[in-house]
C-alpha positions as CSV (number, residue, x, y, z in Angstrom):
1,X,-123.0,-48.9,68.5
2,X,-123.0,-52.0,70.9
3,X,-124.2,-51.1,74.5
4,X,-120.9,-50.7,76.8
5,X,-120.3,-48.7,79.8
6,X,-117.1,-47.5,79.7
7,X,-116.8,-47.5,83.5
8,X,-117.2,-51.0,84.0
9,X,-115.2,-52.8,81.7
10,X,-111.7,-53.9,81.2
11,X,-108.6,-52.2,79.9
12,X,-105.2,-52.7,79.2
13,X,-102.2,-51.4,80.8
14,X,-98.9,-52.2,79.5
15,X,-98.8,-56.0,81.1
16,X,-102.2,-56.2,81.9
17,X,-105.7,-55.8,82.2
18,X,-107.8,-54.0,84.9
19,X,-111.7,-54.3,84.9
20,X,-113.1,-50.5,86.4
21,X,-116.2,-50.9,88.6
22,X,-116.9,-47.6,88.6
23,X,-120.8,-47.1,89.3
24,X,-120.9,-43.4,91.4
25,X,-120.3,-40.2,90.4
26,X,-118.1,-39.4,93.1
27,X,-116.2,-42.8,92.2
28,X,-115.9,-41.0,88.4
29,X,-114.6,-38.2,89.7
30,X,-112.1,-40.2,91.4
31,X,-111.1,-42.0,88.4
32,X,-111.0,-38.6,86.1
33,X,-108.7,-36.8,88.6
34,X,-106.4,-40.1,89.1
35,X,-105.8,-40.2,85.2
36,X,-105.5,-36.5,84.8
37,X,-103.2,-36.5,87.5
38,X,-100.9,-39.1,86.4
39,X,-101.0,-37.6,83.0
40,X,-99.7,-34.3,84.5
41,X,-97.2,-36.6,86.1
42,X,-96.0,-38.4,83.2
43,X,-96.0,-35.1,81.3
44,X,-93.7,-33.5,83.9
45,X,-91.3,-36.6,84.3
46,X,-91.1,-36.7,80.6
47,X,-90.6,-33.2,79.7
48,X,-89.4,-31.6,83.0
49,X,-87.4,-29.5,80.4
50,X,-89.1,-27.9,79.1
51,X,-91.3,-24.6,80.5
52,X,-94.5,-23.5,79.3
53,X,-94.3,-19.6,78.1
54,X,-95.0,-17.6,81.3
55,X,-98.3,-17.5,82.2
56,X,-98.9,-20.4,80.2
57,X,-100.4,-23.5,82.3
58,X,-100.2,-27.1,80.6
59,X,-103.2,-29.4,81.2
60,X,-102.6,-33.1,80.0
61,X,-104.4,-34.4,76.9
62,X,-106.5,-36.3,79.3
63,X,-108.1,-33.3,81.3
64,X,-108.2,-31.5,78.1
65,X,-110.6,-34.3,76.7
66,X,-112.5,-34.8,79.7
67,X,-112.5,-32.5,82.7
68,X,-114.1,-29.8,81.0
69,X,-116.2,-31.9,78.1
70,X,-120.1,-31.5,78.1
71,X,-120.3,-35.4,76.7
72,X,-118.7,-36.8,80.5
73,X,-120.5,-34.2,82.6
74,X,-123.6,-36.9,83.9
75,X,-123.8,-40.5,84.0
76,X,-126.1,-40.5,81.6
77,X,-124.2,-38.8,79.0
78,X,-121.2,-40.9,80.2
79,X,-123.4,-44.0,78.8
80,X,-124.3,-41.9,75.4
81,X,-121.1,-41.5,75.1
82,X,-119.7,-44.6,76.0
83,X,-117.6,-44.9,73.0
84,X,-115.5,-41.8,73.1
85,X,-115.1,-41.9,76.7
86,X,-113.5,-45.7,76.2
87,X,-110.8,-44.2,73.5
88,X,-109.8,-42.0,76.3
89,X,-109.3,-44.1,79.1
90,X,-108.0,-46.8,76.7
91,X,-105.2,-44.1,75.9
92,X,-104.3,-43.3,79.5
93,X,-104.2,-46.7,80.7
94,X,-101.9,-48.2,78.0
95,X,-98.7,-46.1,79.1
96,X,-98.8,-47.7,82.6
97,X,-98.0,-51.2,84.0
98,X,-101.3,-53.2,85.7
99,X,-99.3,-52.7,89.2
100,X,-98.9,-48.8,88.7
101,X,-102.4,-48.5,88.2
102,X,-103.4,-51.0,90.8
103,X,-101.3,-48.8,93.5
104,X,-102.9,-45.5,92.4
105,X,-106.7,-46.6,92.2
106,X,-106.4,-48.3,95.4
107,X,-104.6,-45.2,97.2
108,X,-107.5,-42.8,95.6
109,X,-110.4,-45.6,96.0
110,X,-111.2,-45.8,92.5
111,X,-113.0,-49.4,92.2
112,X,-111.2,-52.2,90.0
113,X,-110.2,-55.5,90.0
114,X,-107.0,-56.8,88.0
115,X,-107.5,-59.3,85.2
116,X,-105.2,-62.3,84.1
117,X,-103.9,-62.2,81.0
118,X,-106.3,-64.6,79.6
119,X,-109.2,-62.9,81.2
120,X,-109.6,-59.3,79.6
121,X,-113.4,-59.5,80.3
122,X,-116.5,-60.5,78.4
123,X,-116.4,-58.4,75.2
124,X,-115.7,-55.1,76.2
125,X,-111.6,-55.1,75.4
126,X,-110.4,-53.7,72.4
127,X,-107.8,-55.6,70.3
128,X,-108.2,-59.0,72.2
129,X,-106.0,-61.1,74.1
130,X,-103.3,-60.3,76.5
């Protein structure tokens, strides 16, 4: 496996990139609770329908992969890790535009910078160009 950190490196939202800088625990935490969040709030928007059987709680597919999950619990099994933690965050980043995310990381203080198009980052983004 090549040596990535999943927490500083760039991924795509729908019309964009954004490079995380996230170096702190606390600034994961940030970031974990920002995605779950808007996971719960995509989930609701999406399917406000519908009603979990009583009793029942929903938890998005993003907290159910990573709020409770042994492999993200330290930094450095965030690193071993590395890989799976990227499939994640690449999966709750792509259903957002770069603006979206930009207006929610800066309102929680998750560290990021935004990307141009022809600047993903080094060689950290998965499937290339913009």
């Amino acid at each position: 496996m090549a040596d990535i950190d999943a927490l500083q490196r760039a991924y795509r939202a729908t019309d964009g990139w954004l490079h995380l800088t996230i170096t702190t625990d606390e600034e994961w935490r940030r970031l974990r609770d920002t995605l779950g969040e808007a996971a719960l709030a995509d989930h609701m928007w999406d399917h406000h329908e519908r009603h979990p059987a009583d009793g029942e709680a929903y938890l998005p597919q993003f907290q159910l992969q990573v709020e409770d999950d042994p492999r993200f619990a330290t930094a450095e099994l965030r690193r071993e890790h590395a890989a799976e933690l990227s499939t994640v965050i690449t999966e709750a980043l792509r259903n957002r535009t770069q603006r979206e995310w930009a207006d929610l990381f800066t309102a929680r203080g998750v560290p990021y910078e935004v990307r141009k198009p022809a600047q993903p980052s080094t060689s950290s983004a998965p499937g290339g160009g913009a």
